[in-house]
C-alpha positions in Angstrom: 6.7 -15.4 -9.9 9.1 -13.1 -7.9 7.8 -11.6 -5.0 9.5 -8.1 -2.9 8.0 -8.2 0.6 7.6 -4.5 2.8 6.2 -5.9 6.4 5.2 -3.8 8.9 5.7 -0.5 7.3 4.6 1.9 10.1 3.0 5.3 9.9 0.5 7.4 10.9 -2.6 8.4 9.4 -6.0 10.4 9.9 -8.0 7.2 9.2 -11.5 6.3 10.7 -15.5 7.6 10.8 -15.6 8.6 14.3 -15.1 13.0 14.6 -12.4 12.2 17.0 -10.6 9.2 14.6 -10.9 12.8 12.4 -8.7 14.7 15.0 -5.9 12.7 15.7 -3.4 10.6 13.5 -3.7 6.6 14.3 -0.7 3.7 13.5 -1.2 1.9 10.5 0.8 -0.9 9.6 1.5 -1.9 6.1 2.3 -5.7 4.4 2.9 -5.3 1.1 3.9 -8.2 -1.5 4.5 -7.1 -5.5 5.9 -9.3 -8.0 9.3 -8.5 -9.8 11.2 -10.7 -11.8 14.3 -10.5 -9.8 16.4 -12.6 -12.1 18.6 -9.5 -14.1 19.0 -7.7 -11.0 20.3 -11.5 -9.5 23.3 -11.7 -12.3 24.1 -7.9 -12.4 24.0 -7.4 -8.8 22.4 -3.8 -9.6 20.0 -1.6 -8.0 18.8 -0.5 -11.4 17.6 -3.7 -12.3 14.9 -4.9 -9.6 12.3 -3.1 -7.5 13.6 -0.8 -5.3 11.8 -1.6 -2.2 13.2 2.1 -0.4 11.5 3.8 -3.2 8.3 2.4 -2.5 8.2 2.1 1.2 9.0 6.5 1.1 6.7 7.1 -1.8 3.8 5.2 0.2 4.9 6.6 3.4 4.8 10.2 2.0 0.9 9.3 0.4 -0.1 8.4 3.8 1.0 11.5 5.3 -0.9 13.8 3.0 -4.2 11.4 3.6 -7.4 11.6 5.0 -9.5 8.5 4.3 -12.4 7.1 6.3 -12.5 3.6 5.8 -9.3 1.3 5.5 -10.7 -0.1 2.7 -10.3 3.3 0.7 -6.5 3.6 2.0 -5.9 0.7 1.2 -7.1 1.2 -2.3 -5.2 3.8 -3.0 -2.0 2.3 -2.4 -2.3 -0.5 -4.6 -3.0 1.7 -7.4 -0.5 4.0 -6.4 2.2 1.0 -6.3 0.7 -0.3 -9.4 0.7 3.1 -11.4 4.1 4.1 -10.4 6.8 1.4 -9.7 5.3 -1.0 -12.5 4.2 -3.7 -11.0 2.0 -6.0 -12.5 0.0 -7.3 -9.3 0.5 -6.5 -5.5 -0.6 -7.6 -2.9 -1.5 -4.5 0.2 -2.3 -5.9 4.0 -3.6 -2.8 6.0 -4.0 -3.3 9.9 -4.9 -0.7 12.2 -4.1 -2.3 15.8 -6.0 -1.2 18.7 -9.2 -0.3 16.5 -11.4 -2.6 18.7 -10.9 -2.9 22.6 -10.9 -7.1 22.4 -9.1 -7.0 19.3 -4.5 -6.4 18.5 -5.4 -5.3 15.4 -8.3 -5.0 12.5 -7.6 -4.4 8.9 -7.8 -5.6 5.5 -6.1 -7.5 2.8 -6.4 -6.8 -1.0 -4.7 -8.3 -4.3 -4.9 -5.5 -7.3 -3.0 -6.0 -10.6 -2.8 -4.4 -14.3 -6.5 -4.3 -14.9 -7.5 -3.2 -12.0 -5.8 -0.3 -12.4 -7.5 0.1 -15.7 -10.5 -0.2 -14.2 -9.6 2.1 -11.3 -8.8 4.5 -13.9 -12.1 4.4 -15.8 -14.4 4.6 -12.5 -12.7 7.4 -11.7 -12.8 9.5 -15.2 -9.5 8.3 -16.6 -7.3 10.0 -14.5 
């Protein structure tokens, strides 16, 4: 399998349980792996025929921006579905660290693989939407 890498994608978010985490817009940084078969876009040396990785870093980037989630876990979420729904990925792969979260820690987060039927899934739990 063919992965496309993002690493590091940085943004800002209103992410957190605390009333002031509520208030003010922390860093997140996003790792994000999602398989492609790269092989067409390979021979024709075309845009059109692979993942484009700018598409997804802005469409993610613009999500995040219009978020307000409590838990990185629920962010995190969200933009595997979101990558899965829309660029047509069959499985990805979404790393979600929030550095400086604890005093005596660079960063705390999460890591999550999603694919097709998850989204399935995440689209029965929530009412077919």
């Amino acid at each position: 399998m063919d992965k496309i890498f993002l690493k590091e994608l940085k943004t800002e978010a209103i992410i957190g349980i605390f009333d002031w985490e509520r208030q003010v817009k922390q860093t997140v940084l996003i790792d994000l792996e999602m398989n492609a078969d790269v092989r067409k876009a390979a021979l024709s040396d075309s845009i059109e025929d692979t993942l484009n990785y700018k598409r997804v870093a802005k469409r993610i980037l613009e999500f995040i921006e219009q978020s307000s989630f409590h838990l990185v876990e629920t962010l995190a979420e969200h933009i595997a579905m979101l990558v899965l729904e829309e660029f047509q990925v069959s499985w990805v792969k979404v790393a979600l660290n929030k550095p400086g979260a604890i005093r005596s820690s660079r960063s705390v987060g999460i890591i999550i693989e999603r694919d097709t039927k998850d989204a399935d899934d995440w689209r029965l739990r929530r009412g077919g939407k």
